[in-house]
BALOBA-1460 file (C-alpha; in Angstrom, 3 decimals):
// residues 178
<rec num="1" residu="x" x="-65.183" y="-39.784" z="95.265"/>
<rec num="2" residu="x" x="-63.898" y="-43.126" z="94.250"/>
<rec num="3" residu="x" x="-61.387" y="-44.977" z="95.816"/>
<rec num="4" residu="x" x="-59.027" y="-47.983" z="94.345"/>
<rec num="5" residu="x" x="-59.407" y="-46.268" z="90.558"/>
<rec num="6" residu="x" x="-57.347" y="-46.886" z="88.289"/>
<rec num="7" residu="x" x="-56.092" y="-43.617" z="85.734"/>
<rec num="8" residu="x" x="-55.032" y="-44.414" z="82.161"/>
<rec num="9" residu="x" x="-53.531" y="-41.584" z="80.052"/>
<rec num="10" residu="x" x="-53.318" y="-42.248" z="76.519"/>
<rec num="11" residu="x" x="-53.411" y="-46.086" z="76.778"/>
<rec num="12" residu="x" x="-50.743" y="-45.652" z="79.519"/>
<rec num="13" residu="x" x="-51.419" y="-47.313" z="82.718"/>
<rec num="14" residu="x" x="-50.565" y="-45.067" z="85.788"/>
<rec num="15" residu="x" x="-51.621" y="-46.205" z="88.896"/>
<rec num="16" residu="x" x="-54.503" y="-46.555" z="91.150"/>
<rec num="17" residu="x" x="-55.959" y="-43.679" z="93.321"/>
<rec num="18" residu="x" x="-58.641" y="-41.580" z="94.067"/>
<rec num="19" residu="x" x="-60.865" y="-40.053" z="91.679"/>
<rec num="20" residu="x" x="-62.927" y="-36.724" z="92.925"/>
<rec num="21" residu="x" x="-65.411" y="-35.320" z="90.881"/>
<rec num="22" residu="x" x="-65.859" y="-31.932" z="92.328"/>
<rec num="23" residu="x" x="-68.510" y="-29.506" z="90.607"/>
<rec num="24" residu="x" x="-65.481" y="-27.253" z="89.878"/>
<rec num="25" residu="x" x="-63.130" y="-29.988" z="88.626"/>
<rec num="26" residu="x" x="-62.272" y="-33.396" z="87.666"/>
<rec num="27" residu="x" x="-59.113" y="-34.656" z="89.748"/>
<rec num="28" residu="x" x="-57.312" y="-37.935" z="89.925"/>
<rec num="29" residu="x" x="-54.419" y="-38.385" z="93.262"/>
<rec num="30" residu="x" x="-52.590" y="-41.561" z="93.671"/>
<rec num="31" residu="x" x="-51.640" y="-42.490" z="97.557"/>
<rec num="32" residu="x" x="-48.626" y="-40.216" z="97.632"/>
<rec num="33" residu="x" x="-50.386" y="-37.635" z="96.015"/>
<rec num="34" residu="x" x="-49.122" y="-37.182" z="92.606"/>
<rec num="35" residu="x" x="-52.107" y="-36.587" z="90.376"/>
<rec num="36" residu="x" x="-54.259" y="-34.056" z="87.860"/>
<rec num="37" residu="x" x="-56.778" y="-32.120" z="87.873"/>
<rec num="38" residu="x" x="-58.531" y="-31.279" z="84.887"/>
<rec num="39" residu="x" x="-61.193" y="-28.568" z="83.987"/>
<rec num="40" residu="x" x="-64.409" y="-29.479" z="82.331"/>
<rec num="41" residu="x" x="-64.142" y="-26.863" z="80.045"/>
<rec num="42" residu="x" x="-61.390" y="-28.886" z="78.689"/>
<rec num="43" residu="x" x="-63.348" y="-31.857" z="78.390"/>
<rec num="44" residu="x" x="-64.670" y="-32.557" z="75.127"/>
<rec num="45" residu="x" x="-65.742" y="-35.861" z="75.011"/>
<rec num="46" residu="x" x="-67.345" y="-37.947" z="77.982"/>
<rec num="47" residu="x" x="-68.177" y="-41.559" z="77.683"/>
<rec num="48" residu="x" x="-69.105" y="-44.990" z="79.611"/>
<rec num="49" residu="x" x="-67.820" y="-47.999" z="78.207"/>
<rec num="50" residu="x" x="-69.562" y="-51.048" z="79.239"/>
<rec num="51" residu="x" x="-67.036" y="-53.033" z="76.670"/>
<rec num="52" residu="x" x="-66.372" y="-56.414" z="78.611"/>
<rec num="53" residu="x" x="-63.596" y="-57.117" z="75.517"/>
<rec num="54" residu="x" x="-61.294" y="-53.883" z="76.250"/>
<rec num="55" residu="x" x="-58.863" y="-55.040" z="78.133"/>
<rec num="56" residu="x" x="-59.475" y="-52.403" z="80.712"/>
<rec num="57" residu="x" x="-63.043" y="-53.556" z="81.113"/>
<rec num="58" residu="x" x="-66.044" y="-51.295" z="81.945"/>
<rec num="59" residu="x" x="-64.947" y="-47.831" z="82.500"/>
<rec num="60" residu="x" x="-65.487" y="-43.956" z="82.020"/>
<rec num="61" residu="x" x="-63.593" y="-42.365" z="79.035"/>
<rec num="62" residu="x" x="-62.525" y="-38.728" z="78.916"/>
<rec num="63" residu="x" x="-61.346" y="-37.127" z="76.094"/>
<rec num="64" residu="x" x="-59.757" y="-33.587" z="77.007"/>
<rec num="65" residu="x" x="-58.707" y="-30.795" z="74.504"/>
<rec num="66" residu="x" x="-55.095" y="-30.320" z="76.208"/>
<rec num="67" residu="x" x="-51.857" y="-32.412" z="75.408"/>
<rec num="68" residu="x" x="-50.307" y="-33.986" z="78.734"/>
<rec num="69" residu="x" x="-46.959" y="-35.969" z="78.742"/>
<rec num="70" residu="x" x="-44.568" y="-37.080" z="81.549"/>
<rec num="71" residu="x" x="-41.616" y="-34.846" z="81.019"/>
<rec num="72" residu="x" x="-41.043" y="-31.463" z="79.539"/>
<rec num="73" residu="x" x="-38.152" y="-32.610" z="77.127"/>
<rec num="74" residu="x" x="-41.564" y="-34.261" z="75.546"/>
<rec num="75" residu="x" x="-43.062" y="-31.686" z="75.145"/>
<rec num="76" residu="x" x="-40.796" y="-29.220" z="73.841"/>
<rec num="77" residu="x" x="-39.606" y="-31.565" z="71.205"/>
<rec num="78" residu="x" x="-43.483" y="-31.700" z="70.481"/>
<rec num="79" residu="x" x="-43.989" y="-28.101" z="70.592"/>
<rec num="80" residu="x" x="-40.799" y="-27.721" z="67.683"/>
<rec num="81" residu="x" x="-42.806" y="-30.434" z="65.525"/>
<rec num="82" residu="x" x="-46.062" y="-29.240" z="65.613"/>
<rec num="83" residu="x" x="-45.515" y="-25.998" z="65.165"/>
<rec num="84" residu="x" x="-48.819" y="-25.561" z="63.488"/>
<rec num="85" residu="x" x="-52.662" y="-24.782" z="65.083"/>
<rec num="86" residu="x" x="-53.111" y="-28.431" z="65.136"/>
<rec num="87" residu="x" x="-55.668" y="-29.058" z="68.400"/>
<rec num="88" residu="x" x="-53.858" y="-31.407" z="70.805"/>
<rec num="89" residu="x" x="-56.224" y="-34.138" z="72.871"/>
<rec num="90" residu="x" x="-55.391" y="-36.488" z="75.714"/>
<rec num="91" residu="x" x="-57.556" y="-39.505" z="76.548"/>
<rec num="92" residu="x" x="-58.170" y="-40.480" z="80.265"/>
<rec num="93" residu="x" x="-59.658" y="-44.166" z="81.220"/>
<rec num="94" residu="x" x="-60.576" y="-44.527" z="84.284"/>
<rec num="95" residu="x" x="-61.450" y="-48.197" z="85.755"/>
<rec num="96" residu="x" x="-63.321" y="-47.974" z="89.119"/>
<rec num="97" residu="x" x="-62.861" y="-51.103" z="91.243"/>
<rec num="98" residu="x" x="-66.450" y="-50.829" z="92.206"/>
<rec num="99" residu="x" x="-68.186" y="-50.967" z="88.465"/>
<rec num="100" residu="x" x="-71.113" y="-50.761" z="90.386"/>
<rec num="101" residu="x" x="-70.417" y="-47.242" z="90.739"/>
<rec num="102" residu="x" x="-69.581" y="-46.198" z="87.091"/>
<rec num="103" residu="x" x="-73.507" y="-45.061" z="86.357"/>
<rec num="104" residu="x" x="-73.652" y="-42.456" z="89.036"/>
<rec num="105" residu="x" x="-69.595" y="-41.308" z="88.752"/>
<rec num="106" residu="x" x="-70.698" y="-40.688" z="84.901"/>
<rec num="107" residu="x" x="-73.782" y="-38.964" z="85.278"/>
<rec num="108" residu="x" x="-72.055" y="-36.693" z="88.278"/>
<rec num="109" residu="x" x="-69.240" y="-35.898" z="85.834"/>
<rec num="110" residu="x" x="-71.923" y="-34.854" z="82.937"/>
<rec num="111" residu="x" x="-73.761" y="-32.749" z="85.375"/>
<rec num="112" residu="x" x="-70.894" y="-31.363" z="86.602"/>
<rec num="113" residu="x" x="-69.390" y="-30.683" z="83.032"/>
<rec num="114" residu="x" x="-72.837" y="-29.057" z="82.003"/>
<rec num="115" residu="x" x="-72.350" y="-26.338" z="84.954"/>
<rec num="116" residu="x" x="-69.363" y="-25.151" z="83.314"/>
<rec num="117" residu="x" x="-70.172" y="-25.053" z="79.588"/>
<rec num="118" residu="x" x="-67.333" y="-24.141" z="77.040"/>
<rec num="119" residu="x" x="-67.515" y="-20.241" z="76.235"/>
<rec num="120" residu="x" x="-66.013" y="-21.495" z="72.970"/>
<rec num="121" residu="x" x="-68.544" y="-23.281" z="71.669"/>
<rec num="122" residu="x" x="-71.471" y="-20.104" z="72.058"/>
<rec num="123" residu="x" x="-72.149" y="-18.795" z="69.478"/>
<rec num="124" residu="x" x="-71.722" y="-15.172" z="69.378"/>
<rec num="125" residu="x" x="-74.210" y="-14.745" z="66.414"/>
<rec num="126" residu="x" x="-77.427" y="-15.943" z="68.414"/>
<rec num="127" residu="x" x="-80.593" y="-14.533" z="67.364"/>
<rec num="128" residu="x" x="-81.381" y="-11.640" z="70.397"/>
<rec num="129" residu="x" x="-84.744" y="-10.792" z="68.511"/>
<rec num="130" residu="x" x="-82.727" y="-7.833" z="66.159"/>
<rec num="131" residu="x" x="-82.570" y="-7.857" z="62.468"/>
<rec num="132" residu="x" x="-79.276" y="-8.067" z="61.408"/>
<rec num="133" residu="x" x="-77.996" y="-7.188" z="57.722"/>
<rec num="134" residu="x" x="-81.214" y="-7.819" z="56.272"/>
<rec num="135" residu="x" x="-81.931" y="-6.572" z="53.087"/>
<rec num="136" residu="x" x="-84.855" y="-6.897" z="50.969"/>
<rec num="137" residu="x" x="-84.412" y="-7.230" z="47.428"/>
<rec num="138" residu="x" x="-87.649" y="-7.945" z="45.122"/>
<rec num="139" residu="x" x="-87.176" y="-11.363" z="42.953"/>
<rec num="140" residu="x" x="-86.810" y="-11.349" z="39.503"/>
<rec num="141" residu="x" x="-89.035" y="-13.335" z="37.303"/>
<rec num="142" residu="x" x="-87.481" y="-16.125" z="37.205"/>
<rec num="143" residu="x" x="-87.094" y="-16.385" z="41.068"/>
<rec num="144" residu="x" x="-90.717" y="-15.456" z="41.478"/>
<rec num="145" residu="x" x="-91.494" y="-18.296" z="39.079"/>
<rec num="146" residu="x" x="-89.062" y="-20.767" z="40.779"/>
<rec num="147" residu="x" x="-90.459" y="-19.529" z="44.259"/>
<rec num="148" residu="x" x="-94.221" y="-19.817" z="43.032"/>
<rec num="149" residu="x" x="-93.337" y="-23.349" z="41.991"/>
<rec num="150" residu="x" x="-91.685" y="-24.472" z="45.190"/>
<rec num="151" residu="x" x="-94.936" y="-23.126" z="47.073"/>
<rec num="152" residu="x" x="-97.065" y="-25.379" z="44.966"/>
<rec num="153" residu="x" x="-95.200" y="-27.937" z="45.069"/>
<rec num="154" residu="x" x="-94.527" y="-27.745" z="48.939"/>
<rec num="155" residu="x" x="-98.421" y="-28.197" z="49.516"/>
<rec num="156" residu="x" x="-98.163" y="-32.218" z="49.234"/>
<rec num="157" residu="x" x="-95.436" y="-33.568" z="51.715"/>
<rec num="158" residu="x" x="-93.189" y="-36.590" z="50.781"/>
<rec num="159" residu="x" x="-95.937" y="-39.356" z="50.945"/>
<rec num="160" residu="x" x="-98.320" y="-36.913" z="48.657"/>
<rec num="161" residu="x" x="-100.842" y="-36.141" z="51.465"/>
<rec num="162" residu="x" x="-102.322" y="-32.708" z="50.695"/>
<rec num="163" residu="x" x="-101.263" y="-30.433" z="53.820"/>
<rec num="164" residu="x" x="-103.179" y="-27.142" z="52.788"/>
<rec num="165" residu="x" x="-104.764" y="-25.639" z="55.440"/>
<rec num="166" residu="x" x="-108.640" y="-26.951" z="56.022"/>
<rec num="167" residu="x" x="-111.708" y="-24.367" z="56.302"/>
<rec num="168" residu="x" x="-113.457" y="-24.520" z="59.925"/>
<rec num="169" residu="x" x="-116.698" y="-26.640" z="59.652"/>
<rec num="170" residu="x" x="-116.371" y="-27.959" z="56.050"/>
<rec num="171" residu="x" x="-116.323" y="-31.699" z="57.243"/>
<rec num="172" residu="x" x="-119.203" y="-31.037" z="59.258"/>
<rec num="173" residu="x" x="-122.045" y="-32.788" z="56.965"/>
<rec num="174" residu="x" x="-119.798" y="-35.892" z="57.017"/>
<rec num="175" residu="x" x="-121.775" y="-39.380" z="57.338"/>
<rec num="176" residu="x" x="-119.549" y="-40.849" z="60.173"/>
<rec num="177" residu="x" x="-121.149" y="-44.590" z="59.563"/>
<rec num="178" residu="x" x="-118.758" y="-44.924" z="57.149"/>
């Protein structure tokens, strides 16, 4: 909960409210209660700007994979021009009057967002511990040659330090005065 914030939505000033960073959702309500609430499954993009030449000042940046405009004539017209799958963003600023504050409001919204992680972005090929589509097929001779090569040569890293694999014991006779 922060009090006296002020909400910017793509670089247009609204006005100053309340911001509530709920585990379930990010909201925003000026005093007579006009406002949003957004989803952090929407949010794509959080950020802190400590940036004392932005004319805003410090503040937390949101960048949300949704469109949001003022009016719906707006956004039909934008819905006839981009008629293709083009993925719409919005950006929210929001400028605390306490910038004491902005550390803990950020690192409450990123725990927050990380309860609610985007089923969009798991991936539905994870390993599970199965073999999948796996086939075998036996190298020709060129391949083996190519592969045989790539062995030897992988057995000195980058700074040509020999990484083979050391017997047990065989520095054992080593004069440590050295």
């Amino acid at each position: 909960l922060s009090h006296d914030t002020k909400a910017v939505l793509n670089r247009k000033v609204l006005l100053t409210g309340t911001l509530y960073i709920a585990d379930s959702h990010l909201s925003w309500l000026d005093s007579s209660g006009l406002g949003f609430s957004l989803e952090y499954t929407t949010i794509s993009l959080l950020a802190l700007s400590r940036d004392q030449s932005d004319c805003l000042g410090e503040h937390l940046y949101v960048m949300v994979s949704d469109k949001f405009e003022e009016s719906k004539e707006s956004v039909a017209d934008e819905e006839e021009e981009d008629s293709d799958d083009v993925e719409l963003i919005a950006e929210f600023i929001f400028v605390p009057s306490d910038k004491s504050a902005l550390g803990a409001m950020f690192t409450a919204m990123c725990e927050c967002q990380a309860l609610h992680p985007d089923p969009e972005d798991e991936d539905e090929d994870d390993y599970d511990g199965e073999e999948h589509d796996v086939e075998i097929i036996p190298l020709t001779a060129e391949g083996q040659a190519t592969l045989e090569r790539l062995e030897e040569i992988s057995q000195y890293n980058m700074a040509g330090v020999d990484t083979t694999p050391t017997v047990a014991g065989q520095f054992e006779d080593t004069d440590v005065d050295h």
